[in-house]
N, C-alpha and C positions, 0 to 999 in steps of 0.2 A: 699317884695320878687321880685318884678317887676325890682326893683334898681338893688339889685345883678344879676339877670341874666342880665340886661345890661351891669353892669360889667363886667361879663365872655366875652358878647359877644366885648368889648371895652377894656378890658385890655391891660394896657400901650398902646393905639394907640397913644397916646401922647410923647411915647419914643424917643428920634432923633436916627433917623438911619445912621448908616455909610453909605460913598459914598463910590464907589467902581470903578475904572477905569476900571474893568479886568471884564470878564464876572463869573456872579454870582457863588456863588458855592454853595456845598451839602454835608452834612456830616451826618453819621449817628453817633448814639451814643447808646449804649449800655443802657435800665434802671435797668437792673439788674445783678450784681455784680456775679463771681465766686462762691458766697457762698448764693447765691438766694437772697441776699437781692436787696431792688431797691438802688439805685445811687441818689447820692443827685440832679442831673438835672430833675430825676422824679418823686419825692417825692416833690421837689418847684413845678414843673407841678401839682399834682393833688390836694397838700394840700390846694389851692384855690379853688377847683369844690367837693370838698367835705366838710361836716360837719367835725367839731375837732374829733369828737369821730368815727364817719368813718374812718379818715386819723390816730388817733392812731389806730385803730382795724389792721390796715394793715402795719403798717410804719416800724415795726421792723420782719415784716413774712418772713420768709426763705421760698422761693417756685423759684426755678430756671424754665431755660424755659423748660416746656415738648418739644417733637419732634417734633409734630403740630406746636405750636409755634416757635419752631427754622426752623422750614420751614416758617412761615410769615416773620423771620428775615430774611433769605437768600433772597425770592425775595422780600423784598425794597434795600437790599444792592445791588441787581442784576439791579436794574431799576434805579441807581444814574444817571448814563451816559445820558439815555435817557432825564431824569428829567431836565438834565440841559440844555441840548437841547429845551426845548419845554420852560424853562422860558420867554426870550423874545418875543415869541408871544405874551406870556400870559400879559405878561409887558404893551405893545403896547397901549390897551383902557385906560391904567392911568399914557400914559406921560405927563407930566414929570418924574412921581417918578421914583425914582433910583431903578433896582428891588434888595431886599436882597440879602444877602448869607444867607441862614437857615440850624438850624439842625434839624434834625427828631430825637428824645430821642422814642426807643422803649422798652416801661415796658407792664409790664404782672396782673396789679391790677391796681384797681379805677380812672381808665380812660373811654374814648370810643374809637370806632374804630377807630374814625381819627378826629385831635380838634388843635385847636392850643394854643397857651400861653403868646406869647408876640412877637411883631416884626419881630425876627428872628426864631423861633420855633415853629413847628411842630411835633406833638404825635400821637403816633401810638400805640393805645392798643391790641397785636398781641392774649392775651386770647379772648377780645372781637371778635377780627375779627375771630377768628377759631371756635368759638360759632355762629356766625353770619352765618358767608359763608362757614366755611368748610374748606376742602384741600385746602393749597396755590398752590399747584400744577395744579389748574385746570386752566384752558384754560379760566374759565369763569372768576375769580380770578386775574389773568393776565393781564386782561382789566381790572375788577375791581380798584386795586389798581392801577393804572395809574389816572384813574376816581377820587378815592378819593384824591389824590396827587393834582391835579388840584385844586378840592375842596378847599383844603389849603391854599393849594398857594396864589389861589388868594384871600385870608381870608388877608393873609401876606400885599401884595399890599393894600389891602381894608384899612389896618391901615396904610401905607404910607400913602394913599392918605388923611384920613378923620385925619391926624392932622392936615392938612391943609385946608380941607374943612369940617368943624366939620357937623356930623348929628344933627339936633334939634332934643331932646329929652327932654321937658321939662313938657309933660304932658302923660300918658298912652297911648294916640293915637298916636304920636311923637312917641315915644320908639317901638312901634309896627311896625310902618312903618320903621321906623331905622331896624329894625331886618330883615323884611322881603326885604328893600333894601341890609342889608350883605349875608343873608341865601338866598334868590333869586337867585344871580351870582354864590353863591358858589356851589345852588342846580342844575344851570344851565350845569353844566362840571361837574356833577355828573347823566346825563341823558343817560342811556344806549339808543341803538337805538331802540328798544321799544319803546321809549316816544315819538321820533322823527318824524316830518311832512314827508307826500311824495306826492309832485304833487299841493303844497299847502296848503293840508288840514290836521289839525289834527289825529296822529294817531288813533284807534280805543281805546287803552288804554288812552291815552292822551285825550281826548272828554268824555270818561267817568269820568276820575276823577274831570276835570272843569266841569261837570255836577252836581258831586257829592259837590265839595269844593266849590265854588264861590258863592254859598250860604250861606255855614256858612262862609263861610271870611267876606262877607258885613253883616251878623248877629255880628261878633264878634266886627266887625269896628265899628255899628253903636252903642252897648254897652261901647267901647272904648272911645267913642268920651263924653259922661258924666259919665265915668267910676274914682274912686278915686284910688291912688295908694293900697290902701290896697285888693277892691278886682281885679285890674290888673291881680295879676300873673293871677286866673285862667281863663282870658276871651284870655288871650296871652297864656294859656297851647294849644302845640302841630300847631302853630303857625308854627315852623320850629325846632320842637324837633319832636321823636317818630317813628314812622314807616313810611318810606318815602311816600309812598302812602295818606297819611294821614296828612300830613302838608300843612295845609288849607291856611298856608299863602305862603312860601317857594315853596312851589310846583305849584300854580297858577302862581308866576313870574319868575319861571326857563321855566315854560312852553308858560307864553306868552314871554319871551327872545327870545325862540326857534323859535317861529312863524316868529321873525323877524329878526332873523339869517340871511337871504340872502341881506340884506342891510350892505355893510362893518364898518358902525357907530354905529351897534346896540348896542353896549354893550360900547362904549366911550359915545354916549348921555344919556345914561342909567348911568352913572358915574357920567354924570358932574351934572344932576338935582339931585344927592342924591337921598333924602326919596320925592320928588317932583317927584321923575322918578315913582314911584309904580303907583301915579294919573295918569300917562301919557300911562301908560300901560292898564291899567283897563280901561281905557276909550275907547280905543280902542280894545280892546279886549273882557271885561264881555260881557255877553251873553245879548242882546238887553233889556229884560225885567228885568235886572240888573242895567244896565248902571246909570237910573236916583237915583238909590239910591245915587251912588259917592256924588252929589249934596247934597243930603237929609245929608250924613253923614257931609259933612263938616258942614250943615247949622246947626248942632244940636251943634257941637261943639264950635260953635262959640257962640250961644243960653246956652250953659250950661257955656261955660268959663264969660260970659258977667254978667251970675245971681250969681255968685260966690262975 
């Protein structure tokens, strides 16, 4: 299980991507058809994130968009402009790579709110997001979807970059760090101002949750570290899936990112070490009577791969 979910999180980042002279572009694309059915660009989207018999349960449903829904539709197509706009920043911490052109396929089944698929695309599951948040109309929504777009995006980039600088993923502890170096940056431009430092120090939200999480993150690591692929998945469950508050690994490196947000390399150094960048973080960051675990954990893994 551990495998496939890397997959998900890795698919086709091995793809060559086109170069592109002109600045990047953005399309959207419809996943569901005149007559409620989805479009075959999103029916290949989920038919990999889901079980066979999941993806038949829904592949031939007639369910066009409710009105809710065709308001999530309206503002992504209303936010292209913007979108395009704001790539090149986002570009910047993984040049060289050339940023995409991507589409966004918006379907309304067996997706999540916002996920990507291969290279150039980006999914938008507009039922989930109107389950989730609500009226696309609100104000709070507005930011939202900008938030998760970012998220994306730079998921897009993250596979430029990592065919060329491949994550080691060769053992459960590997793959862990690999995930939580993707879902980290992705989780990082998905931080409402809520989560945000002011004056230095951790918000009062942000301080609680690495209070809460950075225990079991080095509980899950040091399990990782002589953990077999078979029982992996559940020691990596909610890692950087679930309820965002609660993603023990994703949300402690979006939030020490944050910390060091006012250095303008933080997120290019944070690139170039890979899954070496999470160590580099946590060490400066975990909460002092944390810190000497890091050590402990790697020394167990090396102690377990060695008795192997």
């Amino acid at each position: 299980m551990w495998r496939r979910l890397l997959l998900l999180l890795l698919l086709n980042f091995f793809v060559t991507l086109p170069i592109h002279a002109a600045e990047p572009l953005l399309q959207v694309v419809l996943g569901v058809d005149d007559h409620g059915r989805s479009t075959q660009p999103w029916q290949q989207m989920i038919a990999v994130r889901l079980s066979e018999s999941q993806f038949r349960a829904i592949e031939s449903l007639a369910k066009p968009y409710t009105p809710a829904e065709s308001a999530w539709v309206q503002l992504v197509q209303s936010r292209l402009s913007q979108w395009e706009t704001e790539i090149p920043s986002l570009a910047v911490p993984f040049r060289p790579v050339v940023a995409p052109d991507a589409r966004i396929v918006l379907g309304n089944r067996g997706g999540e709110d916002a996920f990507t698929h291969d290279p150039h695309t980006i999914g938008f599951d507009v039922e989930r997001l109107n389950v989730l948040y609500g009226d696309a109309q609100s104000g709070q929504n507005l930011v939202l979807i900008d938030h998760l777009f970012r998220h994306e995006y730079t998921h897009l980039l993250q596979k430029a970059w990592v065919r060329d600088h491949p994550l080691a993923t060769g053992t459960p502890l590997e793959t862990a760090l690999a995930e939580m170096w993707l879902e980290g940056m992705g989780n990082y431009y998905s931080l409402s101002d809520a989560w945000k430092s002011a004056g230095g120090r951790p918000s009062p939200k942000a301080a609680e949750a690495l209070r809460v999480l950075e225990p079991r993150l080095m509980t899950r690591l040091a399990a990782l570290a002589c953990a077999t692929p078979e029982n992996a998945h559940e020691l990596t469950r909610n890692l950087s899936s679930g309820q965002f508050d609660r993603k023990c690994g994703a949300l402690p490196v979006a939030l020490w990112l944050e910390a060091e947000s006012a250095n303008p390399d933080f997120l290019r150094n944070f690139i170039v070490a890979g899954e070496d960048g999470v160590w580099t973080l946590a060490s400066r960051h975990l909460s002092p009577e944390l810190k000497p675990q890091l050590e402990e954990v790697r020394a167990l893994e090396k102690a377990c791969a060695a008795a192997k």
